[in-house]
N, C-alpha and C positions, 0 to 999 in steps of 0.2 A: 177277925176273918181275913181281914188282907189291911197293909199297912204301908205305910212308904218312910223313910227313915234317910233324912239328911246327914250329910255329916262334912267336914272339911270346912266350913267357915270360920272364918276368925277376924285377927286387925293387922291390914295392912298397910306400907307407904305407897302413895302414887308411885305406879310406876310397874307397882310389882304385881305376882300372880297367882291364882287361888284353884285349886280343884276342888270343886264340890261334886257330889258322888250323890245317888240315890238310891235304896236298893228295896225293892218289892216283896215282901212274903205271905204268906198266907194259902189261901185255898184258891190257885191262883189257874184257871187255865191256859188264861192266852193273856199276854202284853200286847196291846195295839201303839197307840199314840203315845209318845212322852215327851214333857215339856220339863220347862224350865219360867217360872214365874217370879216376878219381884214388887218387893210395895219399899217404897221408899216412905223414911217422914212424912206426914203432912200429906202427901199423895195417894190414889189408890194404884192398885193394883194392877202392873201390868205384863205383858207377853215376853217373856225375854228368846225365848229362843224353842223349837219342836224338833222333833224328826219321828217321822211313821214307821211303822214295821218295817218297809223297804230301805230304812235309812235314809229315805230323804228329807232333808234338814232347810228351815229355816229361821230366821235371826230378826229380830227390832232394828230399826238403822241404828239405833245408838251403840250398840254391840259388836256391829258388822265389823269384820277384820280385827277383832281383839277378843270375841269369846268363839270356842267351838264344843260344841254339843256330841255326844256321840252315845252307842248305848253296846251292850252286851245282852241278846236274848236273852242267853242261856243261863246268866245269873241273876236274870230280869233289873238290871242296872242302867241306872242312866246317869252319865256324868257331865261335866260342863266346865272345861276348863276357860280360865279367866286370864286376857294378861292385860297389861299395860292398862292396868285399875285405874281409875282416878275417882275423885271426891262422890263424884257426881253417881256411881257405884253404887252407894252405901244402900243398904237395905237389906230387907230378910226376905233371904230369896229360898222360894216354894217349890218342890217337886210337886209335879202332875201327870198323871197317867191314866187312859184307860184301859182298864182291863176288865177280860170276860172272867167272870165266876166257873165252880166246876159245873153248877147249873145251870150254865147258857147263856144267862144275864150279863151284859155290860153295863160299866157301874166309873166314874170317874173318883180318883181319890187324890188326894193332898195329904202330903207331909207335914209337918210341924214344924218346919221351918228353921232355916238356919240364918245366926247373925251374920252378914258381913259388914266389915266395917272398913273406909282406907283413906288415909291420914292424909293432909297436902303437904 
């Protein structure tokens, strides 16, 4: 019915930088919320970065001033560029989105996730 689909992760050295991308399909009316989530090793699950239908965006302090979030209505997209990675990075990081159904309903969904990985 509606799906969200990571892509752009991989393995990188400290330092360098990643685009991860998300992209929404399905029976899909309306996009509201989109996020950007990460679980690290050993760790749960946490908040990496949002922004609401109006584009307004916010960030985890660990991120601030090295990741920017941004989204594309129209191709129901959300992406998340990374720079100056470091170790501390590594995780499989989750798209998150709400979106309305063609029948009204609002319904949060998750992606499957993508590896990233980045080397010292």
């Amino acid at each position: 019915q509606v799906q969200l689909v990571e892509s752009g992760g991989g393995l990188v050295q400290a330092g360098g930088s990643l685009r991860l991308s998300c992209a929404a399909s399905g029976s899909i009316a309306s996009v509201n919320a989109m996020a950007w989530y990460r679980q690290a090793p050993g760790k749960q699950r946490e908040l990496v970065a949002t922004i609401t239908i109006g584009g307004s965006t916010n960030y985890a302090d660990s991120v601030k001033g090295r990741f920017t979030i941004s989204r594309d209505s129209a191709k129901n997209t959300v992406c998340l560029q990374m720079n100056s990675l470091q170790p501390e990075d590594t995780a499989v990081y989750y798209c998150n989105s709400h979106i309305s159904h063609l029948s009204g309903s609002w319904k949060n969904y998750w992606g499957q996730g993508t590896q990233v990985t980045v080397s010292s």
